[in-house]
N, CA, C and O atoms as a MOPAC input file, in Angstrom:
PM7 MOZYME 1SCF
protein

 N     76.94500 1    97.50700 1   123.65300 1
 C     77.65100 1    98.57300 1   124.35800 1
 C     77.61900 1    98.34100 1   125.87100 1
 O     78.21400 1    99.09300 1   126.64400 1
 N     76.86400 1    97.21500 1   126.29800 1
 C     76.73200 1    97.40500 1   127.56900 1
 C     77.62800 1    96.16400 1   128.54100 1
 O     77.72500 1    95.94200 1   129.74800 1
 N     78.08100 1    95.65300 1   127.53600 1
 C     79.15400 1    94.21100 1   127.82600 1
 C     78.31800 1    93.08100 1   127.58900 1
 O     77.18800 1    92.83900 1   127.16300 1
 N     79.05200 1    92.64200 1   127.91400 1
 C     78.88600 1    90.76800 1   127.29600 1
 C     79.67100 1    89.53100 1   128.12500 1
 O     80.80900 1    89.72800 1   128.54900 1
 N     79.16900 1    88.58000 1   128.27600 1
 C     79.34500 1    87.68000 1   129.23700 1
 C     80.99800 1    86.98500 1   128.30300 1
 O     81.51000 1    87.09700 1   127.18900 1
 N     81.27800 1    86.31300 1   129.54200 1
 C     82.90200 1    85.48000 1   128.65000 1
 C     82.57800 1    84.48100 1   127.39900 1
 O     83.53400 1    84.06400 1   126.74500 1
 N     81.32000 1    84.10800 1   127.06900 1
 C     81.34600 1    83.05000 1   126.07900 1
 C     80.84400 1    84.50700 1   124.70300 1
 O     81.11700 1    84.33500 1   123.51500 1
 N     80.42700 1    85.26200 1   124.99400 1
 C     79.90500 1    85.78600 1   123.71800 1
 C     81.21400 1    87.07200 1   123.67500 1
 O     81.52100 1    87.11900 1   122.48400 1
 N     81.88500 1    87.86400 1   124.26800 1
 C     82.31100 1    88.86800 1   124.17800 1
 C     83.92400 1    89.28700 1   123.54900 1
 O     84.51100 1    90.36600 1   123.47200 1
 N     84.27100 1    87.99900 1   123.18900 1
 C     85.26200 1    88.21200 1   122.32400 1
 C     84.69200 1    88.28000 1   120.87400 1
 O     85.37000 1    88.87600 1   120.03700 1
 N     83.57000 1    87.75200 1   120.52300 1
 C     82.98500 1    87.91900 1   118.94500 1
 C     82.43500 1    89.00500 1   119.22600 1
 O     82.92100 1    89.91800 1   118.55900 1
 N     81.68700 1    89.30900 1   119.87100 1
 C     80.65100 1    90.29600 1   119.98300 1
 C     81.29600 1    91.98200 1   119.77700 1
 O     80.88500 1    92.97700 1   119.18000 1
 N     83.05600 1    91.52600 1   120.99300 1
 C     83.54600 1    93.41700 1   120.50200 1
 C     84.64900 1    92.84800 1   119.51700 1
 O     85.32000 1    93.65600 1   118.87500 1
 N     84.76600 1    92.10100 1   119.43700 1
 C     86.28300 1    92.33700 1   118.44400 1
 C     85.62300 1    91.93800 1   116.93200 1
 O     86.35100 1    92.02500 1   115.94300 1
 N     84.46400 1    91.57500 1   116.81800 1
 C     84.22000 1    91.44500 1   115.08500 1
 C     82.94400 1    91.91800 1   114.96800 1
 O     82.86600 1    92.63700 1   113.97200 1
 N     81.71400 1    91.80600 1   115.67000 1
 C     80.60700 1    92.15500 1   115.34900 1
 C     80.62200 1    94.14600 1   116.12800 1
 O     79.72600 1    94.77200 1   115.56200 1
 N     81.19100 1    94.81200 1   116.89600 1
 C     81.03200 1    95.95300 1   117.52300 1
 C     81.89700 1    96.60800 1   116.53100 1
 O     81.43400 1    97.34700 1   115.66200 1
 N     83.41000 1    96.29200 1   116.67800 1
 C     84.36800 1    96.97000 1   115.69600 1
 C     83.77800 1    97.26400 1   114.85400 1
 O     83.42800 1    98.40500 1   114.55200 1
 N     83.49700 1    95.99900 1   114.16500 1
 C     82.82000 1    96.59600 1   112.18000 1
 C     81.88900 1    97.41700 1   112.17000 1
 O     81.84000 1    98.36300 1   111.38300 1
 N     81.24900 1    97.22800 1   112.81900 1
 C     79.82600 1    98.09500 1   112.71800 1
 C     80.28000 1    99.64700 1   113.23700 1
 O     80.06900 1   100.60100 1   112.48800 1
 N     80.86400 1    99.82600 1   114.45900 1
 C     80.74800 1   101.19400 1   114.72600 1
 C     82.13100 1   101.89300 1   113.74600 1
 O     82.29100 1   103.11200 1   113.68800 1
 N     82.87600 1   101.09800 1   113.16200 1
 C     83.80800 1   102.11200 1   112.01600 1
 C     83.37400 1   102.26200 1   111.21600 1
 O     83.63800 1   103.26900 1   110.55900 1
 N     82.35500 1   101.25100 1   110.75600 1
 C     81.91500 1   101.23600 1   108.99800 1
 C     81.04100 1   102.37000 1   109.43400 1
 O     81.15500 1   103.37900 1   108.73800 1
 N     80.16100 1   102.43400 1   110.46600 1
 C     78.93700 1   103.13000 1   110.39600 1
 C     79.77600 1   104.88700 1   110.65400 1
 O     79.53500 1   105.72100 1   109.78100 1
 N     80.53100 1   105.23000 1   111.62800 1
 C     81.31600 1   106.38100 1   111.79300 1
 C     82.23700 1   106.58200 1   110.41000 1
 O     82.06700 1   107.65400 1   109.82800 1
 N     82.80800 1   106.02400 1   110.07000 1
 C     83.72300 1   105.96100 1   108.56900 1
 C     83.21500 1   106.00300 1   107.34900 1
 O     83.27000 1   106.94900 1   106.56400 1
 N     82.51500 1   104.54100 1   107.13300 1
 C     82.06100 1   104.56700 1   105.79600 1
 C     80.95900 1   104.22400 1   105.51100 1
 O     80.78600 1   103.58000 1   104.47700 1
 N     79.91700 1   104.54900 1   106.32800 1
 C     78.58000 1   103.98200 1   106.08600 1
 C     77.88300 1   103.20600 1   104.82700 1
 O     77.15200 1   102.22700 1   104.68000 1
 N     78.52300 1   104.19700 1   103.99200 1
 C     77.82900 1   103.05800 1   102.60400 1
 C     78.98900 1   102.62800 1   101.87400 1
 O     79.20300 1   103.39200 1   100.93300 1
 N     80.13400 1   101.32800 1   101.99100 1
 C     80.89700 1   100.94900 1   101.52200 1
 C     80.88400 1   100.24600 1    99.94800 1
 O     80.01500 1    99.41400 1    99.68600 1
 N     81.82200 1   100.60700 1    99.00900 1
 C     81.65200 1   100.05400 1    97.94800 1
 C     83.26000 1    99.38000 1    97.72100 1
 O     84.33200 1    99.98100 1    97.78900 1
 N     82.99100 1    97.83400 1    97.41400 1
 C     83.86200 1    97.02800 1    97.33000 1
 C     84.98500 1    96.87100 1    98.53700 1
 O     84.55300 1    96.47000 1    99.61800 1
 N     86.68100 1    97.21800 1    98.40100 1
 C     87.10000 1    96.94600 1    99.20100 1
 C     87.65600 1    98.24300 1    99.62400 1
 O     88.14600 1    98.98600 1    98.77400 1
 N     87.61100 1    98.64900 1   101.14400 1
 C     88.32700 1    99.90500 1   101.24100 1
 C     88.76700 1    99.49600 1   102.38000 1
 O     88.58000 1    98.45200 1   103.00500 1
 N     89.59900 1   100.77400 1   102.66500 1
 C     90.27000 1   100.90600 1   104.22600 1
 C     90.19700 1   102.05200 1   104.83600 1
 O     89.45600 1   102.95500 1   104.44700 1
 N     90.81900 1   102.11800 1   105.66800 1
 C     90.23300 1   103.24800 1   106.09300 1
 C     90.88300 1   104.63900 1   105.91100 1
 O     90.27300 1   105.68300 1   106.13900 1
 N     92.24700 1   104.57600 1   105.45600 1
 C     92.88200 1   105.67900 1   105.02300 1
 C     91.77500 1   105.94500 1   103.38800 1
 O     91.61100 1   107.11100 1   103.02700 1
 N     91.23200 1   104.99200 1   102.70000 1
 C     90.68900 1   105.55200 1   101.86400 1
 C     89.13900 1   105.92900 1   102.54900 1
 O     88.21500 1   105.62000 1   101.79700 1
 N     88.78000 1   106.46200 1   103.67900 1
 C     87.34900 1   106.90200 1   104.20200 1
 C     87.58900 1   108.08900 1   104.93100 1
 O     86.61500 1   108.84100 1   104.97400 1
 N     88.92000 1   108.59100 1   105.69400 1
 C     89.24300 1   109.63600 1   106.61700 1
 C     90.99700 1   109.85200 1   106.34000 1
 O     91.89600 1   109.02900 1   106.16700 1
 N     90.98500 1   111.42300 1   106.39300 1
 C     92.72100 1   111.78500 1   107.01000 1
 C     93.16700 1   112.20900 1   108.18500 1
 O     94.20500 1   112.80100 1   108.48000 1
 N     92.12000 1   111.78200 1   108.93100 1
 C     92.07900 1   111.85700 1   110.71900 1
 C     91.88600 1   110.78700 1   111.24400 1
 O     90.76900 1   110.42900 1   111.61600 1
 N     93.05400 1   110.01700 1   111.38000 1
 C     93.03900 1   109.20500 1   112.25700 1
 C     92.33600 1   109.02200 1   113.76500 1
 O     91.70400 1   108.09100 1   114.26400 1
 N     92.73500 1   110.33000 1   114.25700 1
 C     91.82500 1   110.30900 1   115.78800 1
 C     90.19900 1   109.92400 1   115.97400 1
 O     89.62300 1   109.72900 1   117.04500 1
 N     89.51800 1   109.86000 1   114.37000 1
 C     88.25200 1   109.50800 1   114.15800 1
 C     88.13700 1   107.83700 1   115.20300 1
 O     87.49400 1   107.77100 1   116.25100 1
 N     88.89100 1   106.68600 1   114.60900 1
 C     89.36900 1   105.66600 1   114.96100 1
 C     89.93700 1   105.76500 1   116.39900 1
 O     89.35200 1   105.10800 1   117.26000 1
 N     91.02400 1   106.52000 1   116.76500 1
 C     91.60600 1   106.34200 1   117.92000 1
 C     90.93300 1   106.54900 1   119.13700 1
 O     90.86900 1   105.90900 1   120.18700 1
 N     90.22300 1   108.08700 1   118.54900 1
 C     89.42300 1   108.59700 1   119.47600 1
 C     87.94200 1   108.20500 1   119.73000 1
 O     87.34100 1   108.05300 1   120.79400 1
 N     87.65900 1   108.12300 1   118.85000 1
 C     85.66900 1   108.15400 1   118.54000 1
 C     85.69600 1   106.39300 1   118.80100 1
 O     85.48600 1   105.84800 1   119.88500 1
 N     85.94000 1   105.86100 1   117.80100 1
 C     85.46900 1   104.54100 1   117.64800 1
 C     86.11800 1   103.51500 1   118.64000 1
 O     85.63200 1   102.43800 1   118.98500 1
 N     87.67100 1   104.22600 1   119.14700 1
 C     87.76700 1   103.10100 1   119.96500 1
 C     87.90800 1   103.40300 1   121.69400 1
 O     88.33200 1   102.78200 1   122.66900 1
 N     87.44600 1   104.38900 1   121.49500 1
 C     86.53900 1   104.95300 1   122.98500 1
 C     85.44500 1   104.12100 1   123.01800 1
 O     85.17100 1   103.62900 1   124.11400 1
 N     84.85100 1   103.88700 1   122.20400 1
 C     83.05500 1   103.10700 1   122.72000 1
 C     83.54100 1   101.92800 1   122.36000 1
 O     82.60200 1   101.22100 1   122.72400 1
 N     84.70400 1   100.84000 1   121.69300 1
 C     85.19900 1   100.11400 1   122.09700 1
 C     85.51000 1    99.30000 1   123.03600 1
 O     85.20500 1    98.11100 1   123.12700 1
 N     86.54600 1   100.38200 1   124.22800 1
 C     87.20300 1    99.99300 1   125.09400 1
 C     86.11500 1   100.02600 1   126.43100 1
 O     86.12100 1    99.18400 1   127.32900 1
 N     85.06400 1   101.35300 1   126.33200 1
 C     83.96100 1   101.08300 1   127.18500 1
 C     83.11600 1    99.95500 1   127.40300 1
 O     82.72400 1    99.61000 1   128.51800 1
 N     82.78400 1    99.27100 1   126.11800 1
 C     82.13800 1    98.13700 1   125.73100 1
 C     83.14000 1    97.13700 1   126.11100 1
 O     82.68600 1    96.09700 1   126.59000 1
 N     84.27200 1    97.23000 1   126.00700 1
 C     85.20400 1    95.99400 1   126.69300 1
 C     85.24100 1    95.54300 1   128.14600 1
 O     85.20600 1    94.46600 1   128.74100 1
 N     85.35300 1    97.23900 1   128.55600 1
 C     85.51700 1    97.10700 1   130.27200 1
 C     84.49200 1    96.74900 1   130.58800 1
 O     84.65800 1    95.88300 1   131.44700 1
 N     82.56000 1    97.04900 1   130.22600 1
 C     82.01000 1    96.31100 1   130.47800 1
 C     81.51100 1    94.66300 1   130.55000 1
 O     80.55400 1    94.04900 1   131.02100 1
 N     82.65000 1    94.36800 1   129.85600 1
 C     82.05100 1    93.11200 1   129.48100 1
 C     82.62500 1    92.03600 1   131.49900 1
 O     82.95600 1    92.53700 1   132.57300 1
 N     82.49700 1    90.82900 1   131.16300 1
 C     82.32700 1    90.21000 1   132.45100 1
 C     83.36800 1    89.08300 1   132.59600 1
 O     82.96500 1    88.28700 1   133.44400 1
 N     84.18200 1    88.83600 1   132.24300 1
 C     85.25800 1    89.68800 1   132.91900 1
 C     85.94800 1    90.90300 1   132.04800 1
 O     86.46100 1    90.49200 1   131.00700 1
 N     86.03500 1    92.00600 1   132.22100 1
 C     86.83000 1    92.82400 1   131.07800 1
 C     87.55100 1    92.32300 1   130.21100 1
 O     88.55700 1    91.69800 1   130.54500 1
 N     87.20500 1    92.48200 1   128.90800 1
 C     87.60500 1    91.88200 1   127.65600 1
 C     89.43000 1    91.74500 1   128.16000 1
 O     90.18000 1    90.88800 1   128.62800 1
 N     89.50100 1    93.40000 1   127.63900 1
 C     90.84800 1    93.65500 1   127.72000 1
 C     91.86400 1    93.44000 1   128.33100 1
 O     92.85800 1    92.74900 1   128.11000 1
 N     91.45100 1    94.28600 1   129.37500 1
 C     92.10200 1    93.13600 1   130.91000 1
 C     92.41300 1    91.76300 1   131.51600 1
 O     93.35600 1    91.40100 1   132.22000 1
 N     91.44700 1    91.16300 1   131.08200 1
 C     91.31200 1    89.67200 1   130.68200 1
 C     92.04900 1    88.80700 1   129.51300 1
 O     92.33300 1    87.61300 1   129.40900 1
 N     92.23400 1    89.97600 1   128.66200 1
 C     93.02100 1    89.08600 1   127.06100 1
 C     93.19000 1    90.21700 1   125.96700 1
 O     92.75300 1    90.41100 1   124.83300 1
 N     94.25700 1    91.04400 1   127.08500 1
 C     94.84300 1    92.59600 1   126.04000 1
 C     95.02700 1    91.78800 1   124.92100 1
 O     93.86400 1    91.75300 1   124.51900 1
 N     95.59400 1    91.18800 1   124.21900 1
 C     95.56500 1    90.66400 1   122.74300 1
 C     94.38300 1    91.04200 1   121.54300 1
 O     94.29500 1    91.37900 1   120.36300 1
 N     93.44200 1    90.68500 1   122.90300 1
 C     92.23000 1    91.45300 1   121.98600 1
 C     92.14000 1    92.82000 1   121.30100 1
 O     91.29700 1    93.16700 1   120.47300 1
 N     93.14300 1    93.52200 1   121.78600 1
 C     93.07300 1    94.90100 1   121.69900 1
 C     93.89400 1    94.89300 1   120.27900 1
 O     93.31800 1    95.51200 1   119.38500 1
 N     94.87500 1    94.42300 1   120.00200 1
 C     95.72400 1    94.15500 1   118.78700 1
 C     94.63800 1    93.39900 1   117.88500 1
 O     94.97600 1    93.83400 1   116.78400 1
 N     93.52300 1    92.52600 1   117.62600 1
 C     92.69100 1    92.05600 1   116.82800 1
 C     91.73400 1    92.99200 1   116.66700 1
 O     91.14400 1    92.80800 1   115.60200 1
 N     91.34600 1    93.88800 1   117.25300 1
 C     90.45100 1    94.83300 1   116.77800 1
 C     91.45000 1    96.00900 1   116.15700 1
 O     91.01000 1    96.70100 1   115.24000 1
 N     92.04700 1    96.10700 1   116.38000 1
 C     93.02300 1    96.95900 1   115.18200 1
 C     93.23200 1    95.87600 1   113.99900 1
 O     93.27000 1    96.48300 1   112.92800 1
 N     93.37800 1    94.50900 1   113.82600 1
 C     93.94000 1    93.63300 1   112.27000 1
 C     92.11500 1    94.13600 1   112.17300 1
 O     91.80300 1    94.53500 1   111.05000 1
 N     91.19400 1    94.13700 1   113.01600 1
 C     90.41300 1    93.55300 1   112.02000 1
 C     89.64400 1    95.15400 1   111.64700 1
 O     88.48100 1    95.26800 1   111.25900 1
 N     90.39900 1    96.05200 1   111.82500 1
 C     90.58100 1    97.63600 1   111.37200 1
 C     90.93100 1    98.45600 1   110.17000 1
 O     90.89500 1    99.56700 1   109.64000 1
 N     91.37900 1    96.89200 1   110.05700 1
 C     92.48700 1    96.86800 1   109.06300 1
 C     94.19100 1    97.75500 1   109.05200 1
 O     94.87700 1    98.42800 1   108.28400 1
 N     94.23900 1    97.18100 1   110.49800 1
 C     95.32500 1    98.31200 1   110.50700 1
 C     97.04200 1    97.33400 1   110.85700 1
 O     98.20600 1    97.73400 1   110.84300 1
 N     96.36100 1    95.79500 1   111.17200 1
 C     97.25200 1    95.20400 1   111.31500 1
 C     97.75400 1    94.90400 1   112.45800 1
 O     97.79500 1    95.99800 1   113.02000 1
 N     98.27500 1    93.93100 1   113.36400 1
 C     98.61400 1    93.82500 1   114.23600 1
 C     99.41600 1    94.52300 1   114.62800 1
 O    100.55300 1    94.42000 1   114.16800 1
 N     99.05900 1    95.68400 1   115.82300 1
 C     99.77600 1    96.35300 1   115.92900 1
 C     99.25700 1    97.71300 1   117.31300 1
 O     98.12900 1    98.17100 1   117.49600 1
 N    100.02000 1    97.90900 1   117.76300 1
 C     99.66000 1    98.51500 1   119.24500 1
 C     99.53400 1   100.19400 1   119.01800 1
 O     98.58000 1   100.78600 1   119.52200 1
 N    100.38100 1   100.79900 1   118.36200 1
 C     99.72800 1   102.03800 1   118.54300 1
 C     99.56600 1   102.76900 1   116.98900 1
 O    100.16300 1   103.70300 1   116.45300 1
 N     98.29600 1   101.73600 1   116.48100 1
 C     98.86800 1   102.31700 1   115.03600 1
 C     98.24400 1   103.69400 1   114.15300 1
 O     97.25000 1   104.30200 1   114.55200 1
 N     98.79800 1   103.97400 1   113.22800 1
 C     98.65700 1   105.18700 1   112.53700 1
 C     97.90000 1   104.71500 1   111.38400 1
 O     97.55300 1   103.58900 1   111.02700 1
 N     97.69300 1   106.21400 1   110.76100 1
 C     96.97700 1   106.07500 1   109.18700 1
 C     97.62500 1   105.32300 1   108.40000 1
 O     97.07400 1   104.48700 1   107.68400 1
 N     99.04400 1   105.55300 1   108.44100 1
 C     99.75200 1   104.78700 1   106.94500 1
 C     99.86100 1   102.87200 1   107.39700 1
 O    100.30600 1   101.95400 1   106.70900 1
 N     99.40600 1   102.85000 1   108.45200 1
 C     98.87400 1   100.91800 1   109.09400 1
 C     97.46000 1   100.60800 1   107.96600 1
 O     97.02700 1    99.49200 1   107.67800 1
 N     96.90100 1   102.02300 1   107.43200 1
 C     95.89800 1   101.38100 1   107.23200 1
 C     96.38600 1   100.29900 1   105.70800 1
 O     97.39100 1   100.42200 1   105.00800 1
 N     95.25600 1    99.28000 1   105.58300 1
 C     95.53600 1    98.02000 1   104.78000 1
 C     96.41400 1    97.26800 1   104.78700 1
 O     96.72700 1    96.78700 1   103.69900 1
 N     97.17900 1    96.85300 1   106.01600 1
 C     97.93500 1    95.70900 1   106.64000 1
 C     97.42100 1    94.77900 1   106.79600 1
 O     98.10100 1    93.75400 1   106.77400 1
 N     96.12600 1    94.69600 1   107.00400 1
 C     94.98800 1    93.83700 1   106.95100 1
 C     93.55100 1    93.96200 1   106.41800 1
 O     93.32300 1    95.13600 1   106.12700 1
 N     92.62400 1    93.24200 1   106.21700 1
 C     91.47200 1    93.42500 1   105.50700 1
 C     90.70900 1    94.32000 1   106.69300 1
 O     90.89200 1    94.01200 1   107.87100 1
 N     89.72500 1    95.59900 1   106.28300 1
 C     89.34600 1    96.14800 1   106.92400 1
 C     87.53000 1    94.79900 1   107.09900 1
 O     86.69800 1    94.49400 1   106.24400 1
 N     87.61400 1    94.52900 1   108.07900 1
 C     86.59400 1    93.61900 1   108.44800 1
 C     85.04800 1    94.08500 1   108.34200 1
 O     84.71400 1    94.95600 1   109.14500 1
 N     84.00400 1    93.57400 1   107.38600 1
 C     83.12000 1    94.10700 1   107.40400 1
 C     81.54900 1    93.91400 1   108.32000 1
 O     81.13200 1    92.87400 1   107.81200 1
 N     80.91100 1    94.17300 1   108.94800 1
 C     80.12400 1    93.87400 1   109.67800 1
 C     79.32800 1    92.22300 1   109.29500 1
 O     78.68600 1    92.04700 1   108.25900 1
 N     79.51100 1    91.28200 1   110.21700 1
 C     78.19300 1    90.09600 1   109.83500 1
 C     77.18000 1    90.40900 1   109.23200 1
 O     76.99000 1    91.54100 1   108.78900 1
 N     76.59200 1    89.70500 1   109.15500 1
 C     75.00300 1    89.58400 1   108.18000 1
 C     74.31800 1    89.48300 1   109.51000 1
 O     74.96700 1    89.34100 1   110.54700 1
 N     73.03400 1    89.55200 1   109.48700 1
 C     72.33300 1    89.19700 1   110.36000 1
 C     71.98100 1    87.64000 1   110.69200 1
 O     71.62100 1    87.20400 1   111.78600 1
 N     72.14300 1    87.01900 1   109.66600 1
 C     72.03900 1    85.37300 1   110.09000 1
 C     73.38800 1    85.02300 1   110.89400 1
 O     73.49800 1    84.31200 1   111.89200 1
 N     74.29000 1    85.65300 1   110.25100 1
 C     75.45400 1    85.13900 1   110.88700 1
 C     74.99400 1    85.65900 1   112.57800 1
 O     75.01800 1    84.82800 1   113.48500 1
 N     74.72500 1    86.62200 1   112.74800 1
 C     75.04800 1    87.24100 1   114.27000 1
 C     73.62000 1    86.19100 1   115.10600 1
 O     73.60700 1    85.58200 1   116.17600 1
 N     72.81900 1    86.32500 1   114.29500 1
 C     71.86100 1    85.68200 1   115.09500 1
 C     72.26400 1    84.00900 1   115.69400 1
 O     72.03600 1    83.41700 1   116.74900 1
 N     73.01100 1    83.63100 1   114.33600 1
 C     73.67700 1    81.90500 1   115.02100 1
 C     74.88100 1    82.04500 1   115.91400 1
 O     75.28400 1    81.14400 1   116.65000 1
 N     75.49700 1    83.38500 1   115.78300 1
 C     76.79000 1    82.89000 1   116.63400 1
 C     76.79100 1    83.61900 1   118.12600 1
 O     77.55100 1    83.32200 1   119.04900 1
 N     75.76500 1    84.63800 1   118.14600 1
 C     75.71300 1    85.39800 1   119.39800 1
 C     74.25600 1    86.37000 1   119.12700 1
 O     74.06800 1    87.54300 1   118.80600 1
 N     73.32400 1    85.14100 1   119.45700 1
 C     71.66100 1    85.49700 1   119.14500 1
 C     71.25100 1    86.59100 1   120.12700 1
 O     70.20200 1    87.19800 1   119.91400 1
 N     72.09200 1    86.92200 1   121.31300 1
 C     71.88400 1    87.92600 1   122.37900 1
 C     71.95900 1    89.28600 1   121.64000 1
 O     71.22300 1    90.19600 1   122.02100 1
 N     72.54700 1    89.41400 1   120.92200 1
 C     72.80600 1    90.73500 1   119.96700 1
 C     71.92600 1    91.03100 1   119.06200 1
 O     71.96100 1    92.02300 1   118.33400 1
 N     70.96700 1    90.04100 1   119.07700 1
 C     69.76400 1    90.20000 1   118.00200 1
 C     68.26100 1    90.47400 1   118.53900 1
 O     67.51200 1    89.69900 1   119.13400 1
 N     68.07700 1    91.65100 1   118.19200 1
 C     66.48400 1    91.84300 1   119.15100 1
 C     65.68700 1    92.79900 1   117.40700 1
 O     65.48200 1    93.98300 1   117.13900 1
 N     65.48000 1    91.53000 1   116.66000 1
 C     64.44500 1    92.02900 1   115.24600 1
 C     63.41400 1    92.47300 1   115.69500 1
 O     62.76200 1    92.01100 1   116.63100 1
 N     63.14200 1    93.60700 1   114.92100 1
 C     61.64000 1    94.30100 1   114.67600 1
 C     61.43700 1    94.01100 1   113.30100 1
 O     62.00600 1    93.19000 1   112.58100 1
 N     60.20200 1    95.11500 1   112.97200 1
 C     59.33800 1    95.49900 1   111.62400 1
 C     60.85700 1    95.71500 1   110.19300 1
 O     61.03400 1    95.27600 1   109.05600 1
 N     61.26700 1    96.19900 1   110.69700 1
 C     62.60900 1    96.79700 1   110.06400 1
 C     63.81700 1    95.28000 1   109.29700 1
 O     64.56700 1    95.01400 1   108.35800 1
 N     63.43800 1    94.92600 1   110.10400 1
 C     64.83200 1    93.77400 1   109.92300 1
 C     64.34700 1    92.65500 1   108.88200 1
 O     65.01300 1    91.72200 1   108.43400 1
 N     63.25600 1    92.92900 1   108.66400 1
 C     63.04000 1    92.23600 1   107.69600 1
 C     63.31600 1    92.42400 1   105.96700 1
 O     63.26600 1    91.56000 1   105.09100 1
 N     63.58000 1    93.68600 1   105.87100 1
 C     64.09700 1    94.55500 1   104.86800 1
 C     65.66700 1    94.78300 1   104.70800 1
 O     66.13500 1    95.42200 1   103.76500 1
 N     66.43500 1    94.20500 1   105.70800 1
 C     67.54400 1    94.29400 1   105.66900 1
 C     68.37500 1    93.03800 1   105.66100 1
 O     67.84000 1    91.95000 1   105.87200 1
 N     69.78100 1    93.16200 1   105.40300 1
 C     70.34400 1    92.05800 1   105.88700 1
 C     72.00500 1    91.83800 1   106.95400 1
 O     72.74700 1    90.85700 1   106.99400 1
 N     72.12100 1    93.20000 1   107.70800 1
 C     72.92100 1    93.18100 1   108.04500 1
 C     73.24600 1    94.95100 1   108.58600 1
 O     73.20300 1    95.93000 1   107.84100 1
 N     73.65400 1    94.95900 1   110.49100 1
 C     73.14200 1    96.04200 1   110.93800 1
 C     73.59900 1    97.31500 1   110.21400 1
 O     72.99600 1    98.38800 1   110.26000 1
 N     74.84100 1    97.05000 1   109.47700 1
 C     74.85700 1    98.62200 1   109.07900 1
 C     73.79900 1    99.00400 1   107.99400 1
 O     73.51300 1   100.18300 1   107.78500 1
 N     73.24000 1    97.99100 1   107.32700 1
 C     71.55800 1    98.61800 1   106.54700 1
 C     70.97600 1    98.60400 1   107.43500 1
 O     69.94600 1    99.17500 1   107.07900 1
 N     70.85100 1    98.31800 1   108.54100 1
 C     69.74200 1    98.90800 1   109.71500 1
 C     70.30100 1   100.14200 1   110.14900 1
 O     69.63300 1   101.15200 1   110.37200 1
 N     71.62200 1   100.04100 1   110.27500 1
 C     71.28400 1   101.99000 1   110.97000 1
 C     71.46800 1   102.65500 1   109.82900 1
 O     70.74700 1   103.65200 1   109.78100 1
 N     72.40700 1   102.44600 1   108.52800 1
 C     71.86800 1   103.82000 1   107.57400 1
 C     70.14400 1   103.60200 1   106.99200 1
 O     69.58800 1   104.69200 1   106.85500 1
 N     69.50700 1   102.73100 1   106.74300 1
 C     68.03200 1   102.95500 1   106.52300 1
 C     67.43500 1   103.69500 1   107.68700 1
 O     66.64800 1   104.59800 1   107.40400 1
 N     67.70500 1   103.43500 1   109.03700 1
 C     66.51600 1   103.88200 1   109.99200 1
 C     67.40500 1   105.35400 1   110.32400 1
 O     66.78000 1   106.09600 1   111.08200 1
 N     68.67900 1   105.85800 1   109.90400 1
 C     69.25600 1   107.31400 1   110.18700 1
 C     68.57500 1   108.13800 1   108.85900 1
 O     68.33500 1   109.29900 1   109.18900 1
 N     68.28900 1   107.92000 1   107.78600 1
 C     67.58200 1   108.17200 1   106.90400 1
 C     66.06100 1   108.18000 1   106.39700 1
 O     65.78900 1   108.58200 1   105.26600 1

């Protein structure tokens, strides 16, 4: 949330931040394949909630994600599953695969800055079982 340098911050918000803060606001405990019209009928959940701490996390990054490579902004919607696409709605949802958060091995090899394990992480394998185990 607090940005990310130019070599890590296109993975970091557009596949590892996205997934995690929709799955975790949307669908915390996902079974098989969904989207997100099948998790909410309020879109503004997404527009508003999730891609507010998004775009904050973008502008922080070094050079601003967005600003730097608006495109990005259209890949965190495909990988939303909503499809390439600039201002999209509920019925976008499943235009694309709704993207599910990395594993923790994965995040640790591709952007190890995002990884700070405790006692906990050893029981898990991937952050959204870290925040629904430790919100529970």
């Amino acid at each position: 949330m607090g940005g990310l340098g130019a070599g890590n911050r296109n993975y970091g918000i557009t596949v590892v931040l996205t997934s995690f803060l929709s799955y975790a606001r949307l669908c915390p405990y996902p079974r098989g394949d969904v989207k997100i019209a099948d998790c909410t009928d309020d879109m503004s959940i997404v527009t508003e909630d999730v891609m507010s701490l998004i775009n904050d996390a973008a502008e922080k990054c070094d050079p601003p994600l967005f600003s730097d490579q608006p495109q990005e902004k259209l890949n965190v919607y495909y990988h939303l599953g909503l499809g390439l696409i600039e201002h999209p709605k509920l019925s976008d949802s499943g235009k694309s695969k709704w993207y599910r958060c990395p594993n923790c091995e994965k995040i640790r090899r591709e952007i190890p800055i995002l990884c700070r394990p405790d006692d906990f992480c050893q029981k898990i394998k991937n952050p959204l079982q870290y925040y629904t185990g430790k919100k529970n």
